[in-house]
C-alpha positions in Angstrom: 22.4 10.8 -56.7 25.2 8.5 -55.8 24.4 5.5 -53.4 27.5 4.3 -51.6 27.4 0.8 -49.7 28.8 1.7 -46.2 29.8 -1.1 -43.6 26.5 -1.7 -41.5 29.0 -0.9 -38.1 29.6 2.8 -39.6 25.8 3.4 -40.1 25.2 1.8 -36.6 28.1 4.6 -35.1 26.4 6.9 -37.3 22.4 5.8 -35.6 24.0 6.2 -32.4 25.0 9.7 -32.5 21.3 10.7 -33.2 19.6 11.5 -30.2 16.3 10.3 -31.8 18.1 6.7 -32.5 20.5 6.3 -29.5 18.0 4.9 -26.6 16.8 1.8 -29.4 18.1 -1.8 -28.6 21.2 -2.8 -30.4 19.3 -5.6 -32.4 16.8 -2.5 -33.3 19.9 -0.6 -34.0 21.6 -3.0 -36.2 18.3 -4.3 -37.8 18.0 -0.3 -38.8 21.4 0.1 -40.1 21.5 -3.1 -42.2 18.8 -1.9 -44.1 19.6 1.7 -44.6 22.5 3.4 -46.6 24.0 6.8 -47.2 23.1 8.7 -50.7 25.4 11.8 -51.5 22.7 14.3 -52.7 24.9 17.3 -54.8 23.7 20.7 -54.5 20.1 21.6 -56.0 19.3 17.8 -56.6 16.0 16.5 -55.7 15.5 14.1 -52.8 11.6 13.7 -53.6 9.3 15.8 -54.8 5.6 16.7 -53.8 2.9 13.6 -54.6 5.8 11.0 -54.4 5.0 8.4 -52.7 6.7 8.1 -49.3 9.2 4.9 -49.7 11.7 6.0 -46.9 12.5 8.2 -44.1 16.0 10.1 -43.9 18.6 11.5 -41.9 21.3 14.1 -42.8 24.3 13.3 -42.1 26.0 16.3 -43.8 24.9 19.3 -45.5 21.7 21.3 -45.9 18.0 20.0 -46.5 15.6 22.2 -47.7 11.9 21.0 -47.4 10.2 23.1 -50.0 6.3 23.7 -50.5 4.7 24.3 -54.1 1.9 26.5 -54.1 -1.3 26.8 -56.3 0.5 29.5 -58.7 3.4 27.5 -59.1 6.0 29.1 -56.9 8.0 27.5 -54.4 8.6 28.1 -50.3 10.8 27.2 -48.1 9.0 25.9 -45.0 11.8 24.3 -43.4 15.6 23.6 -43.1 17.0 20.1 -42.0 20.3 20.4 -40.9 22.9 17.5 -39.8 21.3 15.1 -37.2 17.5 15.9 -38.6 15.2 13.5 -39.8 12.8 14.1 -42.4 10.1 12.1 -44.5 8.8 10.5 -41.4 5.2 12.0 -41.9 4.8 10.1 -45.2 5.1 7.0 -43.7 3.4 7.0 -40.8 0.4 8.7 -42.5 0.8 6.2 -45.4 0.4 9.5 -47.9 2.2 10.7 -50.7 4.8 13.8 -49.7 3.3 16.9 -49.2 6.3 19.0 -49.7 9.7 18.4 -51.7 13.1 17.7 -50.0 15.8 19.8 -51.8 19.8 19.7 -50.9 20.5 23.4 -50.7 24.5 22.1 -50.4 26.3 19.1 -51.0 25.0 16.5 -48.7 25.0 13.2 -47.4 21.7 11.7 -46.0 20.8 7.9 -44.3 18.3 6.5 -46.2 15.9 4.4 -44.0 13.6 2.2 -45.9 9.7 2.1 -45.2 9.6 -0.9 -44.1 12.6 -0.8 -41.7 11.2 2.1 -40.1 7.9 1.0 -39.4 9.4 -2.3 -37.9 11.8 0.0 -35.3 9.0 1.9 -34.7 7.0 -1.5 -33.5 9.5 -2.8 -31.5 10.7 0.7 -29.9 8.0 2.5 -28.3 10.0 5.2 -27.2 10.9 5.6 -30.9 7.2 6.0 -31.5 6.3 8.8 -28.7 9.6 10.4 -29.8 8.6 10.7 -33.5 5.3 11.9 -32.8 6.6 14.9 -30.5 9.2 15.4 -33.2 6.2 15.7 -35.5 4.1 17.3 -33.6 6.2 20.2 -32.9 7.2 20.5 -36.9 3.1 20.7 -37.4 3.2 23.5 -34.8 5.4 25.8 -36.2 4.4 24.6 -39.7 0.8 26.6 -38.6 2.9 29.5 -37.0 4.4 30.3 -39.9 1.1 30.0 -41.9 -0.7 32.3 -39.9 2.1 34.9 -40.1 2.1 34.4 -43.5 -1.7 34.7 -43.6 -1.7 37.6 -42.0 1.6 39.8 -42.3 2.1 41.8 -46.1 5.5 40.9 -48.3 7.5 43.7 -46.5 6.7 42.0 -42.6 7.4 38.8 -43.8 10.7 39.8 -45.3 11.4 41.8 -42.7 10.7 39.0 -39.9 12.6 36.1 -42.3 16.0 38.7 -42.3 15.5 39.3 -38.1 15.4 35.1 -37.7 18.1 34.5 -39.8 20.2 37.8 -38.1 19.5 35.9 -35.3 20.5 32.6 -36.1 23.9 34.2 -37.1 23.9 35.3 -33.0 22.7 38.8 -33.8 26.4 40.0 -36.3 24.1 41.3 -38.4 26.2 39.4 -41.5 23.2 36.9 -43.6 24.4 34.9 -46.4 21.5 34.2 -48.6 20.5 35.0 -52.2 17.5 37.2 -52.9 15.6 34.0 -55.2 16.4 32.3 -51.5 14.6 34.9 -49.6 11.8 34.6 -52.2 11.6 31.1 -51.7 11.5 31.4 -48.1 8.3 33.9 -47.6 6.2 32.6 -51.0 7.3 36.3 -52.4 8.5 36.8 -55.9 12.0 37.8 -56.6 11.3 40.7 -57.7 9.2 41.7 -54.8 12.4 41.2 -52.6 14.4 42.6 -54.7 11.9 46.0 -54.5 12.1 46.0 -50.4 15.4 45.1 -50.3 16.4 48.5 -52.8 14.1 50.4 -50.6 15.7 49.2 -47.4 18.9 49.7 -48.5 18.4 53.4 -49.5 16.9 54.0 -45.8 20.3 53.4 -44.5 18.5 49.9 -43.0 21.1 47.7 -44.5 23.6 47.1 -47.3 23.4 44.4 -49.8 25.9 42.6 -52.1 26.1 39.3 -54.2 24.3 36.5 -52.0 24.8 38.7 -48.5 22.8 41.1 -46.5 24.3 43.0 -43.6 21.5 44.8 -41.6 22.2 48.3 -40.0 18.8 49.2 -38.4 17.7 46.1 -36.4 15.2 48.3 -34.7 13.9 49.9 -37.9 13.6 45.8 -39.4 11.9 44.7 -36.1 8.9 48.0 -36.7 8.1 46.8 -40.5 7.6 43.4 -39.0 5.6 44.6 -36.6 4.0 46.6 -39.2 4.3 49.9 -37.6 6.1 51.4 -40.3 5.0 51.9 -44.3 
């Protein structure tokens, strides 16, 4: 990781533009920024990883921030994705725990790196911080336990098939996903090879077509039923 000294007035700009940041005083608000700095994070490098102990809370300011989950066996799931304007690491702190997942840049990024102790003190002195934080966490929890429970109870196919319909979506429904198949695996605690297998058996159906690191999906409606588990 490269750490690059930025002029505290940039970071302050930079604190403003975040919703979560921009109702704080402007001594909060300069207090914050002359204690943090921007890290450039290159592609597949670690932020932290699971058991570390939570020193600082971040906020991307480019890029893509994958918070990844290690399982008993060893593999690795994507639980969540923090994009630009995100914060993430916040839970370590205020539960004074080591991380429970790893932070991963997924592309070249540039995160603010807000010290412990910084954050804590804003968090003091802004109580609207505080109640904003704690919804923000809150509502991460939430769908953290949505997605357990479909993974709990939906088999490797549903969950593939409900990951592809999200991220279909997110694309506003043109049917066009750029993602690699070790990336799907990642993302519903599958194997590669297991996605590899649906993915063969789905293209054969006519359901979609598949090429190096894309998906384009031809039977929504066919995707939508194996989620739902209604065909086998």
């Amino acid at each position: 990781m490269k750490t690059h000294v930025r002029p505290v007035p940039e970071i302050e700009k930079f604190l403003g533009s975040i919703p979560l940041f921009s109702k704080i005083s402007e001594p909060s608000t300069r207090s914050l920024a002359s204690a943090s700095k921007f890290q450039h994070i290159e592609k597949g490098e670690m932020i932290f990883c699971q058991s570390d102990a939570s020193e600082a809370a971040y906020v991307v300011r480019t890029g893509n921030i994958s918070i990844v989950l290690l399982s008993t066996d060893g593999r690795e799931m994507v639980i969540n994705e923090m994009l630009s304007g995100d914060v993430f690491g916040e839970l370590g702190i205020l539960t004074l725990k080591p991380r429970s997942t790893s932070a991963i840049a997924q592309s070249r990024s540039q995160v603010l790196v807000i010290p412990k102790q910084a954050f804590l003190k804003v968090m003091d002195e802004e109580p609207q911080l505080a109640r904003l934080i704690l919804e923000i966490t809150a509502n991460r929890l939430q769908m953290s336990v949505q997605r357990e429970s479909a993974l709990a109870f939906m088999d490797a196919q549903a969950r593939l098939a409900k990951l592809l319909l999200e991220l279909e979506e997110q694309e506003q429904n043109k049917g066009y996903i750029t993602i690699s198949q070790q990336e799907l695996a990642h993302r519903t605690g599958l194997i590669r090879q297991t996605v590899a297998k649906a993915l063969g058996k789905w293209r054969r159906a006519g359901w979609l077509i598949t090429g190096r690191g894309h998906i384009l999906i031809l039977d929504r409606k066919a995707l939508k039923q194996m989620e739902n588990n209604l065909l086998v």
